[in-house]
N, C-alpha and C positions, 0 to 999 in steps of 0.2 A: 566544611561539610564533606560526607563519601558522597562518592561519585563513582560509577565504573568509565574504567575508560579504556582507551583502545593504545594498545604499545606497539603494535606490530602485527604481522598476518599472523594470526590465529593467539592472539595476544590480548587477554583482558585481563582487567586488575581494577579488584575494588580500592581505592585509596585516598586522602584528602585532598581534596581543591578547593581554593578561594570561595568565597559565597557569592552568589549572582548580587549584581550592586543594581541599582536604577543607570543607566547612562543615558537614554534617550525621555523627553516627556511627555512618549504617549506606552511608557516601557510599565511593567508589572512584575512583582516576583509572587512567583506560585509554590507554594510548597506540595510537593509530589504525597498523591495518596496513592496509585497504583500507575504504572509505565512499564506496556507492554514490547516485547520485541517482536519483530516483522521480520520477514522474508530479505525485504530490499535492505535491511542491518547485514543479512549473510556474508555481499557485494561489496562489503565494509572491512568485513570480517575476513571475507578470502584475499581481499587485495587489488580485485577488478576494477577498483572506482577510484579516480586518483585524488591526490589532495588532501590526504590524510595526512595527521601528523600526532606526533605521541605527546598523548595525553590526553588527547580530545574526549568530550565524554559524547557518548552512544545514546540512544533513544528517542525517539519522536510520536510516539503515540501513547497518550500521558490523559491523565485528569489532577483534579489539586483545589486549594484552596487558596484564594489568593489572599496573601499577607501584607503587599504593599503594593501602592499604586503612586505612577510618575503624577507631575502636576496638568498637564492637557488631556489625563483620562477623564472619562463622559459618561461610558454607558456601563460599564463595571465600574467594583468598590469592594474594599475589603471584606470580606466573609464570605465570598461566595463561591460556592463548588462550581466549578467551571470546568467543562471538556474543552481543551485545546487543538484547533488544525495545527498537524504538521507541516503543511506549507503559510505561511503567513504572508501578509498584502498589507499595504499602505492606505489602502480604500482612498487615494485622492488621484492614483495616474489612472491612462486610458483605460488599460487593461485589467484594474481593478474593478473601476467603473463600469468596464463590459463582463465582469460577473469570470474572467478568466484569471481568478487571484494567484494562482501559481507560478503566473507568467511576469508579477507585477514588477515593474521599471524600477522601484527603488526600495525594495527588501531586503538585494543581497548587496552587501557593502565589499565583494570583492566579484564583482560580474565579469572581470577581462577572462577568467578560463573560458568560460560558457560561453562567452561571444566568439574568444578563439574554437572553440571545438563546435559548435555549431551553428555560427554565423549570428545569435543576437543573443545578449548576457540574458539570463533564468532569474526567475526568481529564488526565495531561500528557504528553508525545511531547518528545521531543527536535529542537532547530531546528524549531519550529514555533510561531510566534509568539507574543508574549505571552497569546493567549488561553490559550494551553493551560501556561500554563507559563513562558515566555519563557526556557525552558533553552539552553544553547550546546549546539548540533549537532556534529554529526562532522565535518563536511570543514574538518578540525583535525588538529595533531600529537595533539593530549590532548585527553580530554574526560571530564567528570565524569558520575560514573552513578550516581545517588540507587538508596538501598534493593538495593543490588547483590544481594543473596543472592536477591533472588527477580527479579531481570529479565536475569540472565548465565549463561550455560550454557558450560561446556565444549567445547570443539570435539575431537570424536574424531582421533587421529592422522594415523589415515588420510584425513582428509576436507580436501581444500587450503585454501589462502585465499579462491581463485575461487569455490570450490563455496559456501563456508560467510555468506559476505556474503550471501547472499539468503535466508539461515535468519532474518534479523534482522526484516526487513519483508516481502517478497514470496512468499515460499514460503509462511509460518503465514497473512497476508492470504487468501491465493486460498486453501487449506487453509478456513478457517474458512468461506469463504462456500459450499464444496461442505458442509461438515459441518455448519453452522448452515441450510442450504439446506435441509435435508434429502434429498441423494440416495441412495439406497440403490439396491441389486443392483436389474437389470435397467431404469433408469430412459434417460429419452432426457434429457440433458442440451447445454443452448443457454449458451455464453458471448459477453459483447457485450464485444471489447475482446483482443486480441492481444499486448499486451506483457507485462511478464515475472508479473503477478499476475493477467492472463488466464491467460497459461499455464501456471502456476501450479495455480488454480482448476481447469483443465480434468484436469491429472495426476491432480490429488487425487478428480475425481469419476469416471475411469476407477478410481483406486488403490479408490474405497469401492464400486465393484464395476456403476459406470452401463453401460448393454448401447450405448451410443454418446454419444457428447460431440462437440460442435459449434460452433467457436470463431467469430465473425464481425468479421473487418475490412476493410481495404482494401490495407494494404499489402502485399503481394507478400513481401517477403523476410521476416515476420514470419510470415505465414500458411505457409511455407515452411518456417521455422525449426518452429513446430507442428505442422506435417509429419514434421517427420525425430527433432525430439526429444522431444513429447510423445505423438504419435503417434496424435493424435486428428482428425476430419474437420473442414473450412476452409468458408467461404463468404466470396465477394469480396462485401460487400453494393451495389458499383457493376457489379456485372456480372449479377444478377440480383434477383431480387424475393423478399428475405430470406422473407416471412409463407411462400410458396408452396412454399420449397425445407424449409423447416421440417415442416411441414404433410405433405410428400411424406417424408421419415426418419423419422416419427414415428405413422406408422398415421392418418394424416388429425388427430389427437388434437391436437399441438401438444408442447414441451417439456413434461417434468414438473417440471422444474425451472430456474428461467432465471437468469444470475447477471448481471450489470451491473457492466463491470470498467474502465470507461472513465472516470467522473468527472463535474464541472463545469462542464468545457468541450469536451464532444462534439462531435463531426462525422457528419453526414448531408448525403445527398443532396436536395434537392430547394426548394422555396420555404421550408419550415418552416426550415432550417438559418440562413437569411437573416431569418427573424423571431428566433427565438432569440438569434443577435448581436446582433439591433439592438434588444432587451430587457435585454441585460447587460451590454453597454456603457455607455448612460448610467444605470447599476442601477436599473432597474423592474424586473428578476428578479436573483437573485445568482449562478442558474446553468444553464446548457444541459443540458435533461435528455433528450435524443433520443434516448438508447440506453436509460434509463428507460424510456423511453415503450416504445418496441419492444419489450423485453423482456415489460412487460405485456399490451400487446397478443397478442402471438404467445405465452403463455405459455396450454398448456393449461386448461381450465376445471377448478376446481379445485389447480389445481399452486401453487406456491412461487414465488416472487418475493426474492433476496440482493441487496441493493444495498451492495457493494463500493466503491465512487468515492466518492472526499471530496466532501461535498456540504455549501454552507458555509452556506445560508440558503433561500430562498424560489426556487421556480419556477412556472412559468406553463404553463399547460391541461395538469394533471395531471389521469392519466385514472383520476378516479377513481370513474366510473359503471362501466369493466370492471373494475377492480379487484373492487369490489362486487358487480356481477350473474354477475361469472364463479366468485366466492367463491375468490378466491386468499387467500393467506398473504403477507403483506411481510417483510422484515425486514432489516435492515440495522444493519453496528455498524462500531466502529473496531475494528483489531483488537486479539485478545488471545493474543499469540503464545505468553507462559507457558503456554498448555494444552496447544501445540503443538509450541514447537521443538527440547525433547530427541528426539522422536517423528520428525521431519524429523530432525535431524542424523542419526538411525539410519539412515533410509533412503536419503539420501546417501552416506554409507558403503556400503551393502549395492548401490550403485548404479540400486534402486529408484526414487529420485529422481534427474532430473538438475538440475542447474539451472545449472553453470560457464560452457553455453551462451549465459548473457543476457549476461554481460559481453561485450559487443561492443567496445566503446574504454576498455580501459585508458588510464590517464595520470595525470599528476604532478595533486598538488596546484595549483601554479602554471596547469597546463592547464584550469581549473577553469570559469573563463569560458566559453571556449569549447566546453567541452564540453556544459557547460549549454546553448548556442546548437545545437549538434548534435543534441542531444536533445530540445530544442521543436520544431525545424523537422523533424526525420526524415531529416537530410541522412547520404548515404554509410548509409544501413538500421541508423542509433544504436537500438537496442534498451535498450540497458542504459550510457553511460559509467560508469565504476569510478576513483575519485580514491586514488591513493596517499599520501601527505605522505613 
């Protein structure tokens, strides 16, 4: 079958690999109808995240049809359009059973990096290097889905293929970091971060009942697009002075809740942004944490702090005297979309959610490369590329 897969930093190549077989039986093979790229594929892409190796194939946030089912599957069956979580669980250890499937004990079949890099092995994610797994990703005709009963859901009739691809990673991502956030009715909610699991983020903490949500980037046609389709307030952070404008929406108080939806390798203005590169480039840090940073900063005394961005190791002048003297709450996870995405796909339907809006460049599998190159640079307002096979 094609696959795109990854050769090297800034290395893709559409080309053939093996067909996904069944090896485990509770395994499924899904044949890809649409798999989208993400932000956290970039950290793949640029070379920050270790554990890659050539040939691996790329993508985790995927929908399909499943074609074949092992013999201890239960609750799927061949014929069914199914959105698939990017992180997958075992649904029988602790931690699956306490609803933190990302985290689950026996997902990923090579856990010793994760345990050595920080202190207990991770769970596994699909096309996401051998740390987690070293499972074959989506942007594939086929792909194998371990433990399917509990990581594939149904796609409601009514709900398209556009709409339901971002059920898989971007919709339950931003979802969790407003619900794990803690926003509740009437809160002033700050997102750092405008593409598709900012906006995301920002729906879900209007949808859990926040009295105003407030997304911050720089690009224009993003901040726009949050405009018209999630319908929450924008801040250009190069056109004015983020702490000040926050500060002023927010009864002088600051957010009560701030979520951090940007990642590893952030972008800000000013000399700091020029120190940060030139710390992670030759790795004395693993990554750029400047919308981190802000986010704590500007988060009222007292509030919540969700850090959403893949963040692969070690960063530099973490500010963690206001963290401390201002008594915030951290907290941050990969996600765990099982808790989420029957819950989304309903509201998709009910057209409560939108989300068909991120797909911005559809295209072939074969477009694959280059799509990927659109969506690092932000050329032509790429929000979202969406690979078909």
């Amino acid at each position: 079958m094609r696959a795109l897969t990854w050769n090297g930093v800034d290395d893709l190549t559409v080309e053939q690999v093996p067909d996904p077989r069944i090896i485990n039986r509770q395994d499924a093979i899904v044949k890809v109808r649409l798999s989208s790229v993400c932000g956290s594929d970039l950290h793949l892409l640029g070379g920050y995240l270790p554990a890659m190796e050539r040939g691996d194939v790329l993508g985790h946030e995927f929908l399909g049809d499943i074609v074949e089912v092992g013999p201890d599957v239960r609750r799927r069956s061949v014929g069914e359009r199914v959105v698939v979580c990017s992180f997958f669980g075992c649904g029988q250890c602790w931690y699956c059973q306490n609803g933190l499937w990302s985290l689950c004990d026996n997902a990923n079949t090579n856990p010793g990096l994760t345990e050595f890099a920080y202190g207990q092995p991770l769970g596994a994610c699909f096309g996401y290097s051998h740390a987690l797994g070293g499972n074959a990703g989506s942007h594939a005709e086929y792909i194998r889905v371990p433990y399917v009963d509990h990581g594939a859901f149904p796609v409601p009739e009514e709900v398209s293929d556009q709409a339901a691809v971002f059920a898989s990673d971007a919709a339950p991502t931003g979802w969790m970091g407003a619900d794990l956030g803690g926003v509740k009715p009437g809160d002033v909610v700050a997102v750092w971060g405008c593409g598709a699991v900012g906006q995301m983020a920002a729906r879900a903490a209007m949808l859990l009942g926040a009295e105003r949500v407030i997304v911050i980037d720089r690009f224009p046609e993003r901040l726009a697009m949050a405009t018209e389709y999630v319908g929450c307030e924008t801040i250009d952070y190069t056109r004015t002075d983020v702490g000040g404008e926050l500060l002023e929406r927010s009864g002088g108080r600051g957010p009560d809740v701030c979520i951090e939806a940007v990642e590893m390798e952030s972008h800000t203005d000013g000399p700091v942004n020029f120190y940060d590169k030139a710390k992670q480039h030759p790795a004395l840090q693993s990554d750029r944490p400047s919308a981190l940073r802000e986010a704590i900063y500007h988060c009222r005394k007292g509030g919540s702090v969700f850090c959403l961005g893949v963040f692969g190791g070690l960063i530099d002048k973490f500010p963690m005297g206001a963290l401390l003297n201002k008594g915030l709450t951290p907290r941050g996870a990969q996600q765990m979309g099982q808790n989420y995405i029957p819950m989304l796909l309903q509201r998709i339907a009910t057209g409560e959610l939108k989300t068909d809006h991120l797909m911005t460049h559809p295209m072939s599998l074969d477009e694959g490369p280059r799509g990927y190159d659109m969506f690092k640079h932000k050329k032509d307002g790429c929000v979202r590329a969406v690979l078909k096979p």
